[in-house]
PyMOL Python script that loads the backbone (N, CA, C, O; Angstrom):
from pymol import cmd

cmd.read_pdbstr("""\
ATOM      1  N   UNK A   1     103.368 104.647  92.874  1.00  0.00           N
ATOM      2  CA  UNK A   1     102.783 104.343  94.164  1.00  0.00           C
ATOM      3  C   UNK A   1     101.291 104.646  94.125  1.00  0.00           C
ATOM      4  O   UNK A   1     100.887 105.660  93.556  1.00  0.00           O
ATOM      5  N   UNK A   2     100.189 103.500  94.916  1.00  0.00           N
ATOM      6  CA  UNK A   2      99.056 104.311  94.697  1.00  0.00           C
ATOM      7  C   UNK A   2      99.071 105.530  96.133  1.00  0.00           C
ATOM      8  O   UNK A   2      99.951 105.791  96.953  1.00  0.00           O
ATOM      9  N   UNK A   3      97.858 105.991  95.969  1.00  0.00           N
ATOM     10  CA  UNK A   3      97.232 106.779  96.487  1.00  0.00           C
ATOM     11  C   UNK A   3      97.673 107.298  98.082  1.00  0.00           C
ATOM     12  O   UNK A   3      97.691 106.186  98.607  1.00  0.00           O
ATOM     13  N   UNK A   4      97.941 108.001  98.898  1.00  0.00           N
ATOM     14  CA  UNK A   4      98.299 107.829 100.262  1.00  0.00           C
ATOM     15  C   UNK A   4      96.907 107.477 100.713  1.00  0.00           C
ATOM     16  O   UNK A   4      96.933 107.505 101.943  1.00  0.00           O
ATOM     17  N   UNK A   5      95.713 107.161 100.291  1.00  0.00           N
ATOM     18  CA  UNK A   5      94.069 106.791 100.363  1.00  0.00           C
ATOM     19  C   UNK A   5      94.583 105.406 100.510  1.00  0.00           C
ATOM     20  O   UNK A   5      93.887 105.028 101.453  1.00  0.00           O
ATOM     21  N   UNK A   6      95.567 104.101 100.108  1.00  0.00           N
ATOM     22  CA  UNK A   6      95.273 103.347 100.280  1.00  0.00           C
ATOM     23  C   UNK A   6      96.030 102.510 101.728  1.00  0.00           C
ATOM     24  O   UNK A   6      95.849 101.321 101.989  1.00  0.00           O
ATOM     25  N   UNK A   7      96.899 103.477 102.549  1.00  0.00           N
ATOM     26  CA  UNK A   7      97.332 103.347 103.436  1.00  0.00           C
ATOM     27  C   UNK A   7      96.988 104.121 104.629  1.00  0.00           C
ATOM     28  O   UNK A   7      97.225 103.933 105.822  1.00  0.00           O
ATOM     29  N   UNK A   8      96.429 104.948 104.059  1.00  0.00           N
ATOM     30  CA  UNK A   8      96.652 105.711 105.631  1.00  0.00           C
ATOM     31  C   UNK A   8      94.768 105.504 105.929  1.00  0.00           C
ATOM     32  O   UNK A   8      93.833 105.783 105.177  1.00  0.00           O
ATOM     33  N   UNK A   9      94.765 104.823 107.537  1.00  0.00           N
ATOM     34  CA  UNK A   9      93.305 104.284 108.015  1.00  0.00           C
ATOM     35  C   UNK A   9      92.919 105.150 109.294  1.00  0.00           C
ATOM     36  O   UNK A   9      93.811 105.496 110.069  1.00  0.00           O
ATOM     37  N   UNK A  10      91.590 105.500 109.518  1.00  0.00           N
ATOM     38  CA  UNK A  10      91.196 106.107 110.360  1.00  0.00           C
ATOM     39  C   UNK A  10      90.202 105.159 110.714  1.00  0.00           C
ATOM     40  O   UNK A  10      89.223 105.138 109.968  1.00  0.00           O
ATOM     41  N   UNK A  11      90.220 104.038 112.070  1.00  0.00           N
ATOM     42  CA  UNK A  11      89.270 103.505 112.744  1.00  0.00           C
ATOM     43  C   UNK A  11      88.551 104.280 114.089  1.00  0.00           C
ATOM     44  O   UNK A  11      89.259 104.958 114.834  1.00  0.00           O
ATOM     45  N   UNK A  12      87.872 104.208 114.204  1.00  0.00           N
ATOM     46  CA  UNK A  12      87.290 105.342 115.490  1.00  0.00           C
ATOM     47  C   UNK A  12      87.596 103.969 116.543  1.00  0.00           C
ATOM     48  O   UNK A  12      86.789 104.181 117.448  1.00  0.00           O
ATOM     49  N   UNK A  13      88.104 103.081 116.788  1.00  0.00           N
ATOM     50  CA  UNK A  13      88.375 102.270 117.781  1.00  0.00           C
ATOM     51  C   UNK A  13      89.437 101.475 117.886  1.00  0.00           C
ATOM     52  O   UNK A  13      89.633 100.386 118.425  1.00  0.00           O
ATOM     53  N   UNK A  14      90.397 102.574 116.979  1.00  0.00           N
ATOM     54  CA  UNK A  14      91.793 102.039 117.565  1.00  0.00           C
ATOM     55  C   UNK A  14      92.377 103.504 117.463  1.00  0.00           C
ATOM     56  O   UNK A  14      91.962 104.496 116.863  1.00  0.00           O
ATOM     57  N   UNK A  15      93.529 103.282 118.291  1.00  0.00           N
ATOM     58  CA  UNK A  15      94.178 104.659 118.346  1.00  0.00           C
ATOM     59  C   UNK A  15      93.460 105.586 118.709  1.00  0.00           C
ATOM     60  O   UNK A  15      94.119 106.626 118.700  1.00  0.00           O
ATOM     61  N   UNK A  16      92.402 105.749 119.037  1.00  0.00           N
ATOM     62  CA  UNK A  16      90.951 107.227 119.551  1.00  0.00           C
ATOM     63  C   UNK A  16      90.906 107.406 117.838  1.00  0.00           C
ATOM     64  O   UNK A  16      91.036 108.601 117.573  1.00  0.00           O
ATOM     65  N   UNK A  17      90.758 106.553 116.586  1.00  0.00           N
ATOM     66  CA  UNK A  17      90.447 107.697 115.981  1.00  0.00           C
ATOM     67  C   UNK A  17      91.405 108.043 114.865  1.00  0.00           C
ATOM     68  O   UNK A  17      90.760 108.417 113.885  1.00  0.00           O
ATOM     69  N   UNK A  18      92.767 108.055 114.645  1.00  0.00           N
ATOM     70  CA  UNK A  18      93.780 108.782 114.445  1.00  0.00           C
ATOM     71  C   UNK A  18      94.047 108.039 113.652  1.00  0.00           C
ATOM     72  O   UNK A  18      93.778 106.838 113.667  1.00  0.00           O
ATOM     73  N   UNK A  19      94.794 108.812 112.580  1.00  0.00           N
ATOM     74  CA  UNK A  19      95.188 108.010 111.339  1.00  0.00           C
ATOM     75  C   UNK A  19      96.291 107.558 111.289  1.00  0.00           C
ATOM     76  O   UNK A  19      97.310 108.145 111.655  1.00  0.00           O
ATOM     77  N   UNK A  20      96.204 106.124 110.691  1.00  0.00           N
ATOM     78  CA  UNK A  20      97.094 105.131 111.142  1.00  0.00           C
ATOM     79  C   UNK A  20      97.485 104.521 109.614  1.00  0.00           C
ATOM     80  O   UNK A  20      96.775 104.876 108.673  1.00  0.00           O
ATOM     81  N   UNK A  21      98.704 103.531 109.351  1.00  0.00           N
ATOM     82  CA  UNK A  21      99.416 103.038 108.574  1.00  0.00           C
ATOM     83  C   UNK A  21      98.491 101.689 108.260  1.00  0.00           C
ATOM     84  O   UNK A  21      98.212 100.769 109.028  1.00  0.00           O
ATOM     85  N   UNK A  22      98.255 101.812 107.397  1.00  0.00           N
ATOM     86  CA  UNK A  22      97.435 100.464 106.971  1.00  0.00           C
ATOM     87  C   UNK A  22      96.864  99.358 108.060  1.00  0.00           C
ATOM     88  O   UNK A  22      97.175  98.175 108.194  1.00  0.00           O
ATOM     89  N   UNK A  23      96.058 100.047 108.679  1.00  0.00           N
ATOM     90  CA  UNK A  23      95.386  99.361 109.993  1.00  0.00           C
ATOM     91  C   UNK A  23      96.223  98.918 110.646  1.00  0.00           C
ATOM     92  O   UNK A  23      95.727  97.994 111.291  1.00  0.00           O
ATOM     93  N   UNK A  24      97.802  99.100 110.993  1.00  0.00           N
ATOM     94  CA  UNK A  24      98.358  99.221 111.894  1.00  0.00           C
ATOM     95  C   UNK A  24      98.512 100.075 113.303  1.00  0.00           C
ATOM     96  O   UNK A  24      98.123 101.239 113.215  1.00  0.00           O
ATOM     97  N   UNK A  25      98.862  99.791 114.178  1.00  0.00           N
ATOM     98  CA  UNK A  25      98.730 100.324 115.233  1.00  0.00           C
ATOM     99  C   UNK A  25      99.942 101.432 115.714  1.00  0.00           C
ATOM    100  O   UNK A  25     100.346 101.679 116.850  1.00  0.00           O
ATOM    101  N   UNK A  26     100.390 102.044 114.295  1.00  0.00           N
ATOM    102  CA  UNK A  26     100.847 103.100 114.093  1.00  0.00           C
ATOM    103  C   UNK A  26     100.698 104.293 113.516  1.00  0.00           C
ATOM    104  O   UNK A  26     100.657 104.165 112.292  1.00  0.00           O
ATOM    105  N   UNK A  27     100.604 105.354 113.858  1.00  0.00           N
ATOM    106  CA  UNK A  27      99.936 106.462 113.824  1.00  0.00           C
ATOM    107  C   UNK A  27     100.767 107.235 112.946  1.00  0.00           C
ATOM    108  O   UNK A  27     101.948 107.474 113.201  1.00  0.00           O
ATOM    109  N   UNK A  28      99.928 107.791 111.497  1.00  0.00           N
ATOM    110  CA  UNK A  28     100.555 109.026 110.933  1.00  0.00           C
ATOM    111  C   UNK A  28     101.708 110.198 112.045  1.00  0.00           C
ATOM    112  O   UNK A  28     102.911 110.439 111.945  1.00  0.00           O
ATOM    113  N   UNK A  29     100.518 110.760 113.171  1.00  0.00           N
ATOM    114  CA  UNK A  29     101.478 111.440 113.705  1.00  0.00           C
ATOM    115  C   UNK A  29     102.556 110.693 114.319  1.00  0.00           C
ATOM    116  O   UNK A  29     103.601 111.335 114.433  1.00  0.00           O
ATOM    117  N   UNK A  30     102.565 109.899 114.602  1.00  0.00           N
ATOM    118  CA  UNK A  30     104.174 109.446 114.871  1.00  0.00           C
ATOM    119  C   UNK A  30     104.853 109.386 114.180  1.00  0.00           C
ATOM    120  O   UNK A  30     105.682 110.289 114.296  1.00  0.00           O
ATOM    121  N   UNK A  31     105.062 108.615 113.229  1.00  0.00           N
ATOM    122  CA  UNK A  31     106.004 108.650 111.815  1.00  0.00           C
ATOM    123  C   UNK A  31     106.599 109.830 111.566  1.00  0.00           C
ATOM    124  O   UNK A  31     107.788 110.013 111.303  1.00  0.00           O
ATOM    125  N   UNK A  32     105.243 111.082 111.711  1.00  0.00           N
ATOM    126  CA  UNK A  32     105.731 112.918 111.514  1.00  0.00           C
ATOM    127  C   UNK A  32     106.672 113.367 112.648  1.00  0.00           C
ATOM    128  O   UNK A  32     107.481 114.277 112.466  1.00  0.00           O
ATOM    129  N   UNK A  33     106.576 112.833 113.609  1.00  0.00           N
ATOM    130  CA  UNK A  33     107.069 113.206 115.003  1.00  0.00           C
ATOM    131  C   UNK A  33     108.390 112.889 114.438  1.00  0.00           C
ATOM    132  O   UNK A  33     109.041 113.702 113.782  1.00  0.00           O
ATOM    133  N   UNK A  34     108.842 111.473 114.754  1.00  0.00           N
ATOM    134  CA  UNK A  34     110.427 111.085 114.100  1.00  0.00           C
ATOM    135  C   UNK A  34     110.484 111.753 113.038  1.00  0.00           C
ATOM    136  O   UNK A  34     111.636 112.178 113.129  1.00  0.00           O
ATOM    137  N   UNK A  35     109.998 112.251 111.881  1.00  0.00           N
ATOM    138  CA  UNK A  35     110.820 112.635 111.003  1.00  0.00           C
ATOM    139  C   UNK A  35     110.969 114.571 111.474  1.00  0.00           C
ATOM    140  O   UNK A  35     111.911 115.194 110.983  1.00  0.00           O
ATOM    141  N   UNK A  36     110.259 115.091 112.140  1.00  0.00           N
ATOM    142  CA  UNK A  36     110.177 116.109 112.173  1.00  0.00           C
ATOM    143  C   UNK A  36     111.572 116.478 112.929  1.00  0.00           C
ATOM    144  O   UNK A  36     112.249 117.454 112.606  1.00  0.00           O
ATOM    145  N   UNK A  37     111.961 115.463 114.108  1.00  0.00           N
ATOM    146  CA  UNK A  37     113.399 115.865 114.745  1.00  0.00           C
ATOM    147  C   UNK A  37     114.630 114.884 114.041  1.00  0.00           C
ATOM    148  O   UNK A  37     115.540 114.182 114.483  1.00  0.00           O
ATOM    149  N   UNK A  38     114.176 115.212 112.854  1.00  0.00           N
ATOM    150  CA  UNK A  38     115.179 114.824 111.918  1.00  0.00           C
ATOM    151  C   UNK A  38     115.549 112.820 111.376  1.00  0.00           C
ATOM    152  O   UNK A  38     116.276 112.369 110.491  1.00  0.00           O
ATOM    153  N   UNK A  39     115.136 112.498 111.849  1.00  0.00           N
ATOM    154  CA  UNK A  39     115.075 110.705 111.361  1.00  0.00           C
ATOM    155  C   UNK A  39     114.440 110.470 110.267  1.00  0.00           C
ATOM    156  O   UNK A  39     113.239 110.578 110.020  1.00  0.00           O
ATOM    157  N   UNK A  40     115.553 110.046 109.437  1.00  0.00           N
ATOM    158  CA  UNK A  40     115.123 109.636 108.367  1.00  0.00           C
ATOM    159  C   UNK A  40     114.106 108.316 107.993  1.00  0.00           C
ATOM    160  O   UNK A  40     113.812 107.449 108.815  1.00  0.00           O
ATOM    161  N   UNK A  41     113.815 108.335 107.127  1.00  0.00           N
ATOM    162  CA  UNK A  41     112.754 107.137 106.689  1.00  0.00           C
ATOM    163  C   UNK A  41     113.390 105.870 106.869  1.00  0.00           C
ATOM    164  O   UNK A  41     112.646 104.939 107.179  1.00  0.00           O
ATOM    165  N   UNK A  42     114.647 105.633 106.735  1.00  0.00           N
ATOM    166  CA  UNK A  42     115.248 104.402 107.288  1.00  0.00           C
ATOM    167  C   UNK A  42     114.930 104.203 109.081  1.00  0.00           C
ATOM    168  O   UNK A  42     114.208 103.365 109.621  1.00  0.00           O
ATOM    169  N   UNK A  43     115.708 105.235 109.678  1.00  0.00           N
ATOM    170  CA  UNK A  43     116.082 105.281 110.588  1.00  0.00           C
ATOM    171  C   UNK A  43     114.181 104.746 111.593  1.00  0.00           C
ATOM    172  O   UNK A  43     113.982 103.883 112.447  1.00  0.00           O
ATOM    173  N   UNK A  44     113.138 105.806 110.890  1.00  0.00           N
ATOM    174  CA  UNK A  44     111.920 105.090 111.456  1.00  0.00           C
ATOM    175  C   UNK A  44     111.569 103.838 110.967  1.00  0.00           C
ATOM    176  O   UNK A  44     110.894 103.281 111.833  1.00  0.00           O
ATOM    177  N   UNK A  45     111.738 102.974 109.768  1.00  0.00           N
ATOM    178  CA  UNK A  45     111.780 101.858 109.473  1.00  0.00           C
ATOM    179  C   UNK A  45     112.644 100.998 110.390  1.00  0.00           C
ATOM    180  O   UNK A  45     112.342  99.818 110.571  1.00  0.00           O
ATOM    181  N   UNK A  46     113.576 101.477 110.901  1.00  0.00           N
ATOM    182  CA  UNK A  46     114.241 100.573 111.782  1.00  0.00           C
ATOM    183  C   UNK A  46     113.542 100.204 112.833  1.00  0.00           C
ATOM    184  O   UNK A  46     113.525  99.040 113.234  1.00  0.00           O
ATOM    185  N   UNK A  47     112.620 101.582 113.613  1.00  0.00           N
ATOM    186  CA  UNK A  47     112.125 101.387 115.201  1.00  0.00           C
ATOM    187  C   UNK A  47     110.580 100.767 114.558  1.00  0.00           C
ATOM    188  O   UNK A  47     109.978  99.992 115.302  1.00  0.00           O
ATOM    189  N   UNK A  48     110.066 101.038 113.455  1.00  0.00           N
ATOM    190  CA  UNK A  48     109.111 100.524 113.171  1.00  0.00           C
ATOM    191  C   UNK A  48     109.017  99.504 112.059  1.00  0.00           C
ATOM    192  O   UNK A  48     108.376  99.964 111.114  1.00  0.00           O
ATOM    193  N   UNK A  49     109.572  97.905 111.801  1.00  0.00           N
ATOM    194  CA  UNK A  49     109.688  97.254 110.993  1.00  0.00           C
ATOM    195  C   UNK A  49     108.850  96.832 109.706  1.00  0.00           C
ATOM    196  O   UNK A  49     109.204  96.651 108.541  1.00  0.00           O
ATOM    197  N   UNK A  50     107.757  96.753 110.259  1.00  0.00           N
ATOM    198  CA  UNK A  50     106.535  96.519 109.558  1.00  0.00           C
ATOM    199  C   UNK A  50     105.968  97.924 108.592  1.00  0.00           C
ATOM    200  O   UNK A  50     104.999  97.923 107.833  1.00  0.00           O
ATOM    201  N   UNK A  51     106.764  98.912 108.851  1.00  0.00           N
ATOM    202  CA  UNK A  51     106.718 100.356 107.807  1.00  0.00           C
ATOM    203  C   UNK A  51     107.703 100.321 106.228  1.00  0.00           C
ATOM    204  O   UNK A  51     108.783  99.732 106.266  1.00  0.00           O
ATOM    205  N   UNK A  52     107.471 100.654 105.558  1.00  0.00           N
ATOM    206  CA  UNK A  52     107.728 100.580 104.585  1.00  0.00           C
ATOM    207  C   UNK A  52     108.024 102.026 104.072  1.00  0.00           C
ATOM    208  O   UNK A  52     107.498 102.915 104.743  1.00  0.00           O
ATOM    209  N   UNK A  53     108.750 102.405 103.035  1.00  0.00           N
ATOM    210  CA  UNK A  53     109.659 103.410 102.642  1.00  0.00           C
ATOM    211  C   UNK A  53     108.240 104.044 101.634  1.00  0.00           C
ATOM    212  O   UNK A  53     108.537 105.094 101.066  1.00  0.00           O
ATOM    213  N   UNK A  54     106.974 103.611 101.392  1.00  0.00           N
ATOM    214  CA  UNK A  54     105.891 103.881 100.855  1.00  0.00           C
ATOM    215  C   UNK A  54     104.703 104.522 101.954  1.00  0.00           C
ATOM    216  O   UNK A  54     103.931 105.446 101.699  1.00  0.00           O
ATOM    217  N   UNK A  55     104.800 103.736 103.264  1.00  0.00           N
ATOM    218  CA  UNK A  55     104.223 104.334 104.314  1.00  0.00           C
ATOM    219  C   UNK A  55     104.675 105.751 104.814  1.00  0.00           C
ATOM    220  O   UNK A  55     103.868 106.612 105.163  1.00  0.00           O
ATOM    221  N   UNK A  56     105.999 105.912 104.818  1.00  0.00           N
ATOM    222  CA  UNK A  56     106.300 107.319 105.053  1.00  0.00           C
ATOM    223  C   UNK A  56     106.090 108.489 103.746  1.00  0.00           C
ATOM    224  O   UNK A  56     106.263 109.700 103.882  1.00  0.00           O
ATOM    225  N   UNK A  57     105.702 107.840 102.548  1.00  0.00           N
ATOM    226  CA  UNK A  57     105.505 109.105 102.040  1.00  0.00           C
ATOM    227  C   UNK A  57     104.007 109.083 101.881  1.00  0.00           C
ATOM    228  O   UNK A  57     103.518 110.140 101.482  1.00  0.00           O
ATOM    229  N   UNK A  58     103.376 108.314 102.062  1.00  0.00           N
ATOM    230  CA  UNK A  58     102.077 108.193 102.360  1.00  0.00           C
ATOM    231  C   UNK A  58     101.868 109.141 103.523  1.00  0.00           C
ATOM    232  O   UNK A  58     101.074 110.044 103.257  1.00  0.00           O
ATOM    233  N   UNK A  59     102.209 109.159 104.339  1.00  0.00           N
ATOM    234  CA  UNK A  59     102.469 109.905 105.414  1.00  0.00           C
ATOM    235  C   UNK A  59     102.493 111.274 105.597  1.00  0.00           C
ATOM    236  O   UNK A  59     101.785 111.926 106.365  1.00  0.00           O
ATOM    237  N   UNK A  60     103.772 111.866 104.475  1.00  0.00           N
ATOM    238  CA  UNK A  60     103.851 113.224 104.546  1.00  0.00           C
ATOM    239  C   UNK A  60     102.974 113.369 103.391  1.00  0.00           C
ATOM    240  O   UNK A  60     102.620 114.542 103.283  1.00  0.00           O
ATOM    241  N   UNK A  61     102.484 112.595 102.469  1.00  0.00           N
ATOM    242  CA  UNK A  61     101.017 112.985 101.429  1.00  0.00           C
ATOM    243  C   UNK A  61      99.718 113.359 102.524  1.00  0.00           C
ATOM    244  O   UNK A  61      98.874 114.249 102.426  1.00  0.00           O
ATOM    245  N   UNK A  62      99.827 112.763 103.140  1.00  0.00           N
ATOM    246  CA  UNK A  62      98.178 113.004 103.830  1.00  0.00           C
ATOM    247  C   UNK A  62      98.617 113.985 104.730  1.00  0.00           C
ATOM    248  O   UNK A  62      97.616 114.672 104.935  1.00  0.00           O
ATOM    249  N   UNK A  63      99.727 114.522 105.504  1.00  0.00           N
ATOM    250  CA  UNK A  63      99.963 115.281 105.876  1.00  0.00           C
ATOM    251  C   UNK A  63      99.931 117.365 105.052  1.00  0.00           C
ATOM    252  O   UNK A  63      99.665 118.550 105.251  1.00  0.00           O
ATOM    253  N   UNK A  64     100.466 116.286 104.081  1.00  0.00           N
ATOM    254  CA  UNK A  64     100.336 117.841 102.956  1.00  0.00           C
ATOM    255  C   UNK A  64      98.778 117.587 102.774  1.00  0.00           C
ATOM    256  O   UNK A  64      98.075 117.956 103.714  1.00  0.00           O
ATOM    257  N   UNK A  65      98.410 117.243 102.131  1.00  0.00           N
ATOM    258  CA  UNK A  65      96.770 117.233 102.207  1.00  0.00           C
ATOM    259  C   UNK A  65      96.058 118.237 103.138  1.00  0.00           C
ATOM    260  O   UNK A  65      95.611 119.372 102.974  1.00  0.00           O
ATOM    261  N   UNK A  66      96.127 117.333 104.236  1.00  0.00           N
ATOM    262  CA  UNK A  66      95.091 118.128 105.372  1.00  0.00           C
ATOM    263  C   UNK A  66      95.482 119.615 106.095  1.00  0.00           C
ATOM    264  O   UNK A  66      94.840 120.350 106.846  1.00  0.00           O
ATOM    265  N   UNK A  67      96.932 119.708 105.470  1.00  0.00           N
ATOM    266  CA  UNK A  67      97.626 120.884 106.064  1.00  0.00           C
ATOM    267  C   UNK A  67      96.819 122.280 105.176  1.00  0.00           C
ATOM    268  O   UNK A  67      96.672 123.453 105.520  1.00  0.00           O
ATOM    269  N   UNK A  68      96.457 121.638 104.077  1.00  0.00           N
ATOM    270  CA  UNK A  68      95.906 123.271 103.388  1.00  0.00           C
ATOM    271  C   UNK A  68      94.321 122.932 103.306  1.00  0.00           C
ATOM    272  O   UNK A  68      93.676 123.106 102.272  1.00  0.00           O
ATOM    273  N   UNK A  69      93.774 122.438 104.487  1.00  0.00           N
ATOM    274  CA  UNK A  69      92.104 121.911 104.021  1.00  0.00           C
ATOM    275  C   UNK A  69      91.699 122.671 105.847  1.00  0.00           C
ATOM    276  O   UNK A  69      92.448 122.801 106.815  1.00  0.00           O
ATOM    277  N   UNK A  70      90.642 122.926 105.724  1.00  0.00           N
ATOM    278  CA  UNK A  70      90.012 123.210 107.007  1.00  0.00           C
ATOM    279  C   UNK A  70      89.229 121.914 107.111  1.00  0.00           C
ATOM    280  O   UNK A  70      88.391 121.455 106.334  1.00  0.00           O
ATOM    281  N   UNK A  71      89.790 121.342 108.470  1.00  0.00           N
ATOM    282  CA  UNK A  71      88.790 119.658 108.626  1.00  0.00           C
ATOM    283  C   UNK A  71      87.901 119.898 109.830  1.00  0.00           C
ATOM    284  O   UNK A  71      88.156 120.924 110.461  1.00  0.00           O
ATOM    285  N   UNK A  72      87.265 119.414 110.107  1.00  0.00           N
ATOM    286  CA  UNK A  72      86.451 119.309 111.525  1.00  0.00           C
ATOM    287  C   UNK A  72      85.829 117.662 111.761  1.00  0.00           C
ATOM    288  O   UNK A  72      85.367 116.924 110.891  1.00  0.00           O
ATOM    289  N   UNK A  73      85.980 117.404 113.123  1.00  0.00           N
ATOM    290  CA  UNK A  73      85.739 116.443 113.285  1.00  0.00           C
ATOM    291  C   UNK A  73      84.583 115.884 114.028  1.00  0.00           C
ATOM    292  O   UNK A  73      84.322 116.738 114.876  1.00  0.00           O
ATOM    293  N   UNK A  74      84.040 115.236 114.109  1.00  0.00           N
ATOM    294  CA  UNK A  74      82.751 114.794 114.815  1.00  0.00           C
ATOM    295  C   UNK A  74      82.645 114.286 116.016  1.00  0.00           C
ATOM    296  O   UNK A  74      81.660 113.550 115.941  1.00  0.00           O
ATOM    297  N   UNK A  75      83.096 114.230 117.157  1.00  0.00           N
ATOM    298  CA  UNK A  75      82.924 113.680 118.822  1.00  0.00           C
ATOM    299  C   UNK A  75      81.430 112.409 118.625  1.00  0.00           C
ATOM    300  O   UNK A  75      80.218 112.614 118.677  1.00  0.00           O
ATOM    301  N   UNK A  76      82.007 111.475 118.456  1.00  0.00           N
ATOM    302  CA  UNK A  76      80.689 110.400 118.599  1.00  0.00           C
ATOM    303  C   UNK A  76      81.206 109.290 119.894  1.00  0.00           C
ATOM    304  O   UNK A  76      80.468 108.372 120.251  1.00  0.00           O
TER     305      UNK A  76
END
""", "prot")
cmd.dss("prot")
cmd.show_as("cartoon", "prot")
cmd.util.cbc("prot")
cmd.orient("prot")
């Protein structure tokens, strides 16, 4: 698989901002949300069709990522 760099998008004018599934109008944290109360990667592929079984681990990659990084963000 490449990179979770080549899916996961941060536009400052969609979503406020928030990192999203290959310029889709679905948001990392959502994907985390369903899987966090237990839904599996199918089960969010179901409510979200256009996701792919590569988007969710893209997902918890950029999630592990930023979880051990101190980020700060810029208000523009």
């Amino acid at each position: 698989m490449k990179s979770y760099l080549d899916r996961i998008t941060i536009q400052p004018a969609q979503l406020d901002g928030k990192p999203c599934i290959r310029g889709l109008r679905i948001s990392v944290q959502t994907v985390l949300e369903f899987l966090s109360v237990g839904n599996t990667a199918e089960e969010v592929i179901e409510q979200y069709p256009l996701l792919t079984k590569e988007d969710i681990t893209a997902c918890l990659q950029y999630a592990a990522k930023i979880s051990g990084k101190e980020i700060s963000y810029q208000i523009v």
